[in-house]
N, C-alpha and C positions, 0 to 999 in steps of 0.2 A: 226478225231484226238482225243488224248487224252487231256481233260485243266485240269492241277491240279488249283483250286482255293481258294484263301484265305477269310476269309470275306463271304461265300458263304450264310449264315443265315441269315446276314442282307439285309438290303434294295437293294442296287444296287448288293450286289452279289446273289441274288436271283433272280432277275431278269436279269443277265446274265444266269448263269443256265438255265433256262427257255427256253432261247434265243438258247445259245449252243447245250439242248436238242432237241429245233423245228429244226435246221441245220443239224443234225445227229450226232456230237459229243458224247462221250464218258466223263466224270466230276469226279475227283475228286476233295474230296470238305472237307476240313478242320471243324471239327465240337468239339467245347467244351461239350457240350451235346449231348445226343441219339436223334437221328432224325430218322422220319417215313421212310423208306425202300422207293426207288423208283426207279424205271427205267432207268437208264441208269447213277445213280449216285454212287458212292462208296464214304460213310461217312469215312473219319480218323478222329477216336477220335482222341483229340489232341489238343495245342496250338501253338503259336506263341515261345514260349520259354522251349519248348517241341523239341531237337533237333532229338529222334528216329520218331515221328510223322510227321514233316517233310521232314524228307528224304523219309519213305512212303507213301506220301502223292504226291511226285515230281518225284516217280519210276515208267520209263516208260512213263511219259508223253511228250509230243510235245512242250508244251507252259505251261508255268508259267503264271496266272494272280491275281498280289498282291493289294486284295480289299479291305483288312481288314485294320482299322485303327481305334485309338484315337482322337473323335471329342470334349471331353468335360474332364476334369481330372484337379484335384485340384490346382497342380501346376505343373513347369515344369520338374520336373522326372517323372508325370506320361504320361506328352507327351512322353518322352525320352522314356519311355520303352516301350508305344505301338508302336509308328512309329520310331524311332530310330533304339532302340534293334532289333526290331521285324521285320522289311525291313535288318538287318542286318542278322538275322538270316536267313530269306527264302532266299535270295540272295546266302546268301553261301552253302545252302541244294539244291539249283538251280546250281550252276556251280558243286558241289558235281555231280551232276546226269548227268551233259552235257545235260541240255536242249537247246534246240535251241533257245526260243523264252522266251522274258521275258519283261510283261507288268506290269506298274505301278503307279496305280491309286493316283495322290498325290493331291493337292490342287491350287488354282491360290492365297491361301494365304504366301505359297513360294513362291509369290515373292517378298515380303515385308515379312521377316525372323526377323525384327526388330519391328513389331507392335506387337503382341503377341506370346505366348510360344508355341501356336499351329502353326503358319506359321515356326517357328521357327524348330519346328521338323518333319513337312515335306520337308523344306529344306534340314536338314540334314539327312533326308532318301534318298533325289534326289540323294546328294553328291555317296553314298553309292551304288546308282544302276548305274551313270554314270561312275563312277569307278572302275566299275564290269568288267567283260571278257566276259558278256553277251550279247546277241543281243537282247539289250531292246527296251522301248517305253513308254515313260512316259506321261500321260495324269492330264493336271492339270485341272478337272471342275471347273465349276462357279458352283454358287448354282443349288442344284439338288432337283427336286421335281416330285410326284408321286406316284400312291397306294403303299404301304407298307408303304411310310413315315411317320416320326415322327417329324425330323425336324422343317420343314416349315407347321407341321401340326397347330401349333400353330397361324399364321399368319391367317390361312385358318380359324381359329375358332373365332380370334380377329375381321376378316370381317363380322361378323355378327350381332354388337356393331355400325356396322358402322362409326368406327372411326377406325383409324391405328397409332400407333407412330411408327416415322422413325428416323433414322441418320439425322444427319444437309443436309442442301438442298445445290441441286449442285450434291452431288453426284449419281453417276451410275455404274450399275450395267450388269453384263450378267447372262441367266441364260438356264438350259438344263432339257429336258424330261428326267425321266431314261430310256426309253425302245431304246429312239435314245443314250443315254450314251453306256449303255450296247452291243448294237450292232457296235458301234464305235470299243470297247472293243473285241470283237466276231473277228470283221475283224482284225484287231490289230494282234489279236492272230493266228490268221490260214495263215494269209500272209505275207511278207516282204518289202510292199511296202513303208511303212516308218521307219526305221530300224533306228536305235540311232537319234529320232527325239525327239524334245518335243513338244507336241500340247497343247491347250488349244480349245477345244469344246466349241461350242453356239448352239442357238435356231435358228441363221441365223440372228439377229435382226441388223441391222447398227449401229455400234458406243453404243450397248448394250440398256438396259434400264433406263431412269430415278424411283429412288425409287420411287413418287408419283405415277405413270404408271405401275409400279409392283403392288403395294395397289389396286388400281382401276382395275386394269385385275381381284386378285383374287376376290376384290368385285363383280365384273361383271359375273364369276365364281359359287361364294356362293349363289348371287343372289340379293344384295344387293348392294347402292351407298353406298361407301366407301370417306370418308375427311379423306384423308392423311394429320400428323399431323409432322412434322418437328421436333425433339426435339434436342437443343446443347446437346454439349458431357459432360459436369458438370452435367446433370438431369441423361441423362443416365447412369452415372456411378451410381448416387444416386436408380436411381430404379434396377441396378446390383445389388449393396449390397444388398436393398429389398429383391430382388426375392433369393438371397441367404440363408437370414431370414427366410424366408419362405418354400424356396423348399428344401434347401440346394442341397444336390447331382444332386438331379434333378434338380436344377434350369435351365433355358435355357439362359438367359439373364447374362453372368457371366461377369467380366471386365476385361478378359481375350477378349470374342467376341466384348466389344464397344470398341476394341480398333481396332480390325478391322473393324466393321462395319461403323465407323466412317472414312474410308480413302474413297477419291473420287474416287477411278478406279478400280472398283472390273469386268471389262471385258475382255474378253479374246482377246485376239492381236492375238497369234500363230497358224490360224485353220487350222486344218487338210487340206491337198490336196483335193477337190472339187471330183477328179476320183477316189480318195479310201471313203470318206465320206461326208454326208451333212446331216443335219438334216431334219426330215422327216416331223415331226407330229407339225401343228401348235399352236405355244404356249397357246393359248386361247382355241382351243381343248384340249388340253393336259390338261388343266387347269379345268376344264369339266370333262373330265376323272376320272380328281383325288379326285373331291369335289361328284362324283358318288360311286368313292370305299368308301370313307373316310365313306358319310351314310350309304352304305349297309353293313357299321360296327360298324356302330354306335360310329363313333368317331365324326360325325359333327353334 
């Protein structure tokens, strides 16, 4: 099959590529910059609000998979134009082309569209693909972690301080390998077995994880005991603004994210059918895995 993909540079759409490639497929793969030439992928220069790259980009292929998105932006028009606009545009460059299949990577922070600007406008990217004429499939992860990441690379780098600050206690959490993400995404795409479904993907863990339990795995991980430290949502908003001070753009810690990070149910309900997927690779391996890429890049 042919997958046109969005998002294909970064973290989880790089390791579907990967994925698609090992299975036999054929990839086109959305790229804002010049990317190295390679086997079995065809680069479109191009963007998300780029409507002739687009349509090149979804000619001829099988399956549409929309991975790109805005995880961090100042305020909320910059959510609005990456996942808003931008799910609005491929959506329409996808039925433009009569593709068959149309998957769509959004968040489990839609579903709390009222905590911040980012749950916010992947909700209204949801709106946009279920109201399409397509034969989607929208996949809301939990948090996702794994080589290439950047995200939760910070968490992995705090475990070795041996302390962790967390959200206020009580809450839980789910969370997902990308290589079992990605492959979720793979079958998604090449089959119809759940066709205008919405799932929410896990690691398989019951009733998800407690955040002190998250701390302690990657400490366990890094190599180190980790004391998970509890902090109310008044500090953490105080050390948002900090880390704004400081990083500004890059900050990671914005009060846009304590305000999700502070809801107690960040786990997935909706999983996928058990005969189309399951997760594979167990999380404390996975976990392993990723704390192995991270030095042999010298990011840990």
């Amino acid at each position: 099959m042919i997958l046109a993909i969005t998002g294909g540079t970064g973290f989880v759409g790089s390791h579907l590529i990967d994925g698609a490639l090992a299975a036999g497929h054929h990839v086109h793969a959305l790229a804002r910059r010049p990317q190295a030439p390679r086997d079995g992928v065809e680069w479109i220069a191009g963007a998300l609000d780029r409507t002739a790259s687009l349509d090149t980009l979804v000619a001829g292929a099988d399956a549409v998979v929309h991975v790109a998105g805005v995880v961090n932006a100042p305020d909320r028009a910059g959510f609005s134009a990456g996942n808003v606009d931008g799910t609005a545009a491929i959506v329409a460059a996808a039925s433009r082309a009569g593709v068959a299949r149309f998957v769509h990577v959004s968040s489990l922070a839609a579903r709390e569209p009222g905590l911040s600007a980012y749950g916010w406008s992947k909700a209204g990217a949801e709106k946009i693909v279920t109201a399409s004429d397509l034969d989607w499939s929208i996949v809301r992860p939990p948090a996702i972690f794994g080589p290439r990441d950047t995200e939760m690379l910070e968490l992995f780098r705090i475990a070795r301080y041996r302390i962790m600050p967390l959200p206020p206690a009580g809450g839980r959490m789910s969370l997902i390998y990308v290589e079992d993400l990605a492959r979720l995404l793979r079958v998604l795409a090449t089959g119809t077995a759940t066709s205008r479904q919405m799932l929410e993907p896990d690691d398989g863990m019951p009733g998800g994880w407690d955040h002190r339990d998250v701390a302690r795995a990657i400490g366990g991980a890094v190599g180190t005991s980790v004391l998970p430290l509890s902090l109310p949502r008044p500090l953490l908003r105080t050390l948002a603004r900090a880390d704004i001070v400081v990083r500004g753009a890059r900050a990671k810690l914005t009060s846009d994210r304590v305000a999700y990070f502070c809801h107690p149910d960040w786990t997935a309900h909706l999983h996928p059918p058990a005969a189309v997927w399951t997760a594979q690779t167990p999380t404390t391996e996975a976990m392993a895995t990723t704390v192995r890429w991270y030095r042999q890049n010298r990011l840990l």
